[in-house]
C-alpha atoms as one frame of an Amber mdcrd trajectory, in Angstrom:
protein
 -23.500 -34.317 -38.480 -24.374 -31.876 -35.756 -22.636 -28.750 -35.478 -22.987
 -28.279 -32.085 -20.582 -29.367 -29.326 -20.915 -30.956 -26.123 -18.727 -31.382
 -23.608 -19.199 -35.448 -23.037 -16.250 -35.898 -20.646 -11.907 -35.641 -20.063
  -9.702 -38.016 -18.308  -8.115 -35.210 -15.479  -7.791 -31.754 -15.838  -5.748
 -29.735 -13.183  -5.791 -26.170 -12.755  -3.874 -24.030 -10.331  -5.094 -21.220
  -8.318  -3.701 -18.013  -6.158  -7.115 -17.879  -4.414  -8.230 -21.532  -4.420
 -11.807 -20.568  -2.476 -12.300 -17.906  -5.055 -11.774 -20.248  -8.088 -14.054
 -23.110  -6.346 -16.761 -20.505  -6.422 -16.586 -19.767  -9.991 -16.513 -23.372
 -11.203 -19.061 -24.368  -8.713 -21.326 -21.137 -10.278 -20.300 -22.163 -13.763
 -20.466 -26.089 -13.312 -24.067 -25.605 -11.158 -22.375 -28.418  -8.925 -20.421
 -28.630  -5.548 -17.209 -29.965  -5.700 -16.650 -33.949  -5.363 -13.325 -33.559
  -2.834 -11.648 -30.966  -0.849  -8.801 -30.855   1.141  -6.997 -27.937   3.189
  -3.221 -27.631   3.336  -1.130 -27.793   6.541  -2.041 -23.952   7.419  -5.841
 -25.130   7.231  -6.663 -23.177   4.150  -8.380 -24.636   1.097  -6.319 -26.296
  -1.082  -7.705 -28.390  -3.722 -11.087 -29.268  -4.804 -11.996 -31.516  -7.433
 -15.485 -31.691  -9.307 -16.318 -35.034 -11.334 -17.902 -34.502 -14.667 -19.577
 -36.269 -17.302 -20.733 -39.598 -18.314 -17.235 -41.310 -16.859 -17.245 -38.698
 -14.378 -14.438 -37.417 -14.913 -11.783 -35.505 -12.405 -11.708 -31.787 -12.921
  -9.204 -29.951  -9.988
C-alpha cells in the first residue's frame, strides 16, 4: 500500500471569505486553475467563486 496521498476528489466544500477576490487568488495560485463560476452580490462585488476538482469534478467554493 502506498504511503502517499492524493487528493482524488470531495462532494462540496464551502469556505467563507472577508476578501472574496483575495481568497480566489490564492486558490486559483494554489489550485493552478481559474475558477468554474462566479457571481457578484447586489453591490457588484465578487461574491462567490467555485472551482471543480477532481475525477467527479467536484464543487470547491
Amino acid at each position: 500500500m502506498s504511503r502517499i496521498q492524493t487528493l482524488r476528489g470531495f462532494t462540496t466544500i464551502s469556505y467563507w471569505a472577508d476578501d472574496v477576490m483575495a481568497a480566489k487568488k490564492w486558490y486559483a495560485d494554489f489550485l493552478g486553475i481559474e475558477p468554474y463560476f462566479e457571481r457578484s452580490g447586489e453591490d457588484g462585488k465578487l461574491a462567490y467563486v467555485e472551482f471543480r476538482l477532481g475525477d467527479y469534478q467536484h464543487e470547491l467554493g
